[in-house]
VMD Tcl script that draws the C-alpha trace (Angstrom):
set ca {
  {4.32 2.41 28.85}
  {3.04 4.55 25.50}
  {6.60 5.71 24.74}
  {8.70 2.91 25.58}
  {6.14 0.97 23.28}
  {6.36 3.09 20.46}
  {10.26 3.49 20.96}
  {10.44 -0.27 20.82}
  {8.52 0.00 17.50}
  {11.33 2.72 16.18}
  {13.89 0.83 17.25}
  {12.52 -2.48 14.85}
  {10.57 -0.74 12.40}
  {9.43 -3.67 11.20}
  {5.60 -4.46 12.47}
  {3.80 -8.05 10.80}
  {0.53 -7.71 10.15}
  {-1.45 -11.33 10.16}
  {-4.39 -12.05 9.08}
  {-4.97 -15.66 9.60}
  {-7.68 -18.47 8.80}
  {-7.34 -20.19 11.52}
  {-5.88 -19.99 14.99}
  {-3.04 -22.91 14.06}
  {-2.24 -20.75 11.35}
  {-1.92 -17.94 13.31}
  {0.46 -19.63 16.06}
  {2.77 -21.79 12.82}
  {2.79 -18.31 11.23}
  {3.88 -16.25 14.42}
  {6.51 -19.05 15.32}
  {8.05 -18.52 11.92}
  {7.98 -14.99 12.25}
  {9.99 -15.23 15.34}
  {12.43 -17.94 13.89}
  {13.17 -15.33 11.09}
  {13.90 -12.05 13.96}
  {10.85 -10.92 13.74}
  {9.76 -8.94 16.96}
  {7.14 -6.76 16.64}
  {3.51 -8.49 15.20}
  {-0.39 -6.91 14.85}
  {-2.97 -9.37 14.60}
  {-6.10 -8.03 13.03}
  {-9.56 -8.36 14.32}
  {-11.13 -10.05 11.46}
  {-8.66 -13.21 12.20}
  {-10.78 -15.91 13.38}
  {-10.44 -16.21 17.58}
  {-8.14 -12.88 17.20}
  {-8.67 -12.24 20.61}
  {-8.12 -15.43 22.15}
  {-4.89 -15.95 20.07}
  {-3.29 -12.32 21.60}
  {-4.10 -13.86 24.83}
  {-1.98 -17.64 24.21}
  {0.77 -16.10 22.08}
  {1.45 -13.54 25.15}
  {1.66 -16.38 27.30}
  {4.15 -18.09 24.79}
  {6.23 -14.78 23.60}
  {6.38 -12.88 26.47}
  {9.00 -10.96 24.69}
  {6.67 -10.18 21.81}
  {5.02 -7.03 20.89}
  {1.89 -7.88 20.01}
  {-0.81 -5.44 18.90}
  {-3.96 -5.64 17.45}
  {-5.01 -4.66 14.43}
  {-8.38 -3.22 12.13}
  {-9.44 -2.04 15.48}
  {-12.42 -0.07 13.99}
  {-14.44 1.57 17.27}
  {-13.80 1.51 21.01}
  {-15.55 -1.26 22.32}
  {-13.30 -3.16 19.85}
  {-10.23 -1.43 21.43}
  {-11.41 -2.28 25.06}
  {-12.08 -5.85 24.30}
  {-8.44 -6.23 22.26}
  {-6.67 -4.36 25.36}
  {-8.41 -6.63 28.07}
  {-7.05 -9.51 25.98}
  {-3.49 -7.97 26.36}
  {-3.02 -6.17 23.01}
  {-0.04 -3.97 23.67}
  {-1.00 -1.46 20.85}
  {-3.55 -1.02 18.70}
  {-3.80 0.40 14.77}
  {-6.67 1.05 13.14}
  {-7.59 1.47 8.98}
  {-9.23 4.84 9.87}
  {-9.44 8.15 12.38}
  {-12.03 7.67 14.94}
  {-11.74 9.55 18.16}
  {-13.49 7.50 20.31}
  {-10.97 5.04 19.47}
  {-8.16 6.93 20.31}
  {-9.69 8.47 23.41}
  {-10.04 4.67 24.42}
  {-6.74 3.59 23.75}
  {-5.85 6.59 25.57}
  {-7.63 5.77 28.98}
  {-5.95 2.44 29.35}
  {-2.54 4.01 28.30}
  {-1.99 1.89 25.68}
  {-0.67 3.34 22.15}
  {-3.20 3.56 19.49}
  {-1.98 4.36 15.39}
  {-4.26 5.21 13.66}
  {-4.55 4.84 10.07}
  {-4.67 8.24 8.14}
  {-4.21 9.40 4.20}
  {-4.26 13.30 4.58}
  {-2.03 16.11 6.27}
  {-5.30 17.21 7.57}
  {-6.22 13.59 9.24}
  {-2.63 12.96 10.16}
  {-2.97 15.91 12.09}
  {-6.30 15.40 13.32}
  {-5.00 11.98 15.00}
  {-2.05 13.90 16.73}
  {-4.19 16.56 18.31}
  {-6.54 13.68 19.40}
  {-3.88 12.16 21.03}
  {-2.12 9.66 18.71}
  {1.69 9.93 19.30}
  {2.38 7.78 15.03}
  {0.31 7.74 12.53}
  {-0.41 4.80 9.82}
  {-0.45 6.12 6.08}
  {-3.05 3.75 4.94}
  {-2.96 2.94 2.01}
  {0.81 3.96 0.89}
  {1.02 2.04 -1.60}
  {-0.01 4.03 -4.88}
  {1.39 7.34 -3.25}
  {4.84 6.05 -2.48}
  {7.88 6.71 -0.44}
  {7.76 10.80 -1.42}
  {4.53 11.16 -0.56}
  {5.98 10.58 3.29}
  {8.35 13.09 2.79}
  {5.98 15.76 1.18}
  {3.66 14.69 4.33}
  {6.69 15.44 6.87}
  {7.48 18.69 5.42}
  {4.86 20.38 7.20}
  {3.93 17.84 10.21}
  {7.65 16.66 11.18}
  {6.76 15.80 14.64}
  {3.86 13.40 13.64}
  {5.64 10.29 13.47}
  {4.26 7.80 10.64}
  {3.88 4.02 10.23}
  {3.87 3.07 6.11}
  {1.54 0.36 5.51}
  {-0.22 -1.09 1.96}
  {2.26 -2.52 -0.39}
  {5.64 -2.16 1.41}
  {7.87 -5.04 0.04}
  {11.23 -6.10 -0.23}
  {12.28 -4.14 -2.96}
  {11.00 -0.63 -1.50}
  {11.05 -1.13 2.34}
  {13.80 0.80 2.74}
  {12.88 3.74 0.67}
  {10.10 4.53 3.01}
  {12.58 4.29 5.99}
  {14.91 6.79 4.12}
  {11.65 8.96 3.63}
  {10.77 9.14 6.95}
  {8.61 6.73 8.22}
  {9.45 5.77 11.52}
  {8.20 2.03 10.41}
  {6.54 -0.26 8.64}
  {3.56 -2.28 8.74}
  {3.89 -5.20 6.08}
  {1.54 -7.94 5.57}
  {0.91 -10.16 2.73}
  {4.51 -9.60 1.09}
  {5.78 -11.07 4.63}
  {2.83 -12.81 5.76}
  {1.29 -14.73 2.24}
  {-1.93 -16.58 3.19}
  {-0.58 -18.95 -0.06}
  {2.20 -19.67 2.09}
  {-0.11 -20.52 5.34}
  {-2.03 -23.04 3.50}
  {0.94 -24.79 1.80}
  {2.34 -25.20 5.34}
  {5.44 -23.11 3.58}
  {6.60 -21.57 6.90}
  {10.39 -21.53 5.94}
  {9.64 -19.44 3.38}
  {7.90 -16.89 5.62}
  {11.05 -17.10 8.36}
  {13.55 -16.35 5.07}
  {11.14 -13.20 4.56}
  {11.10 -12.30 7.76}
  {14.72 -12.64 8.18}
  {15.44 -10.42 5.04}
  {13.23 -8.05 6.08}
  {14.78 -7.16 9.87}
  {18.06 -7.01 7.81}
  {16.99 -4.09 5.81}
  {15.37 -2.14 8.86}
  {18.88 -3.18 10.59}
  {21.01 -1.34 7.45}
  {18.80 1.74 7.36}
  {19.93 4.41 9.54}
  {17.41 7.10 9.82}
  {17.92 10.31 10.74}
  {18.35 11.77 14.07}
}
mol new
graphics top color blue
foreach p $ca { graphics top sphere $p radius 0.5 }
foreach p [lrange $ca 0 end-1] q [lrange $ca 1 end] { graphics top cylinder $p $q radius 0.2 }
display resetview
């Protein structure tokens, strides 16, 4: 289950990350995402109902991969896995966490900055990383990182947009996590869904035209 999870996640590269107001908001938004090809989504803890919400939208996109998301300590990672999270990712390294995730056999990323962390989450157990925050670093900072540590696969997340998505791909992540330049709360509360599909849409095309390495 771990690596056909995480192979599913190479194979997109694309992850959503919502963070929604409300629970309506959360299903318009996740309906939109789906319209626009969208097939792998992490809905973060500190959504309102997060938990209940993993539990209708498996029911409704069985086909979905849905994870959960700023899973910050174990009993957080139990309670999102009992609810049917298929993956979890986390803003920072805690081994309890991972050790968790671990026991139930589902795939845990854990958000990382350092060589040192990144490596510290692969000996605990974590089979990608998430370079958290990425976004004042940028795409070489991946490829510095995978210079030494080439078999910890990475997840960029923290300012990924349209314009540089695919020069994180080239760099090496093995994904990306991308929230409010996909998912804009602006566009949530203006009930501006189509927008979000046309994001969504442009977005799998770039993962689809990046061929990463071998």
């Amino acid at each position: 289950m771990t690596a056909s999870l995480l192979e599913e996640v190479r194979r997109l590269k694309i992850v959503a990350i919502i963070r929604s107001q409300s629970l309506d908001g959360l299903e318009n938004t996740v309906k939109s995402l789906y319209r626009g090809g969208i097939r792998a989504i992490e809905i973060t803890l500190n959504t309102p109902g997060a938990l209940s919400g993993i539990e209708r939208l498996k029911e409704r996109y069985p086909e979905l991969l849905i994870g959960a998301g700023t899973v910050l300590d174990s009993e957080s990672a139990r309670l999102a896995i009992l609810s049917g999270a298929g993956y979890l990712l986390t803003p920072t390294l805690k081994k309890e966490t991972i050790e968790t995730a671990n026991r139930y056999n589902v795939p845990v990323i854990p958000g990382v900055l350092t060589p040192t962390e990144a490596l510290t989450a692969y000996e605990y157990g974590a089979k990608m990383v998430k370079i958290f925050p990425i976004s004042h670093l940028g795409p070489k900072y991946l490829t510095d990182l995978k210079g030494p540590l080439p078999f910890v696969e990475t997840m960029a997340v923290g300012g990924i947009s349209l314009e540089n998505a695919a020069d994180y791909l080239l760099a090496g992540a093995s994904a990306l996590g991308i929230g409010s330049s996909l998912v804009d709360e602006k566009l949530v509360k203006q009930g501006d869904f189509s927008e979000i599909e046309r994001r969504a849409a442009r977005f799998v095309e770039i993962a689809q035209n990046v061929q990463l390495p071998k």
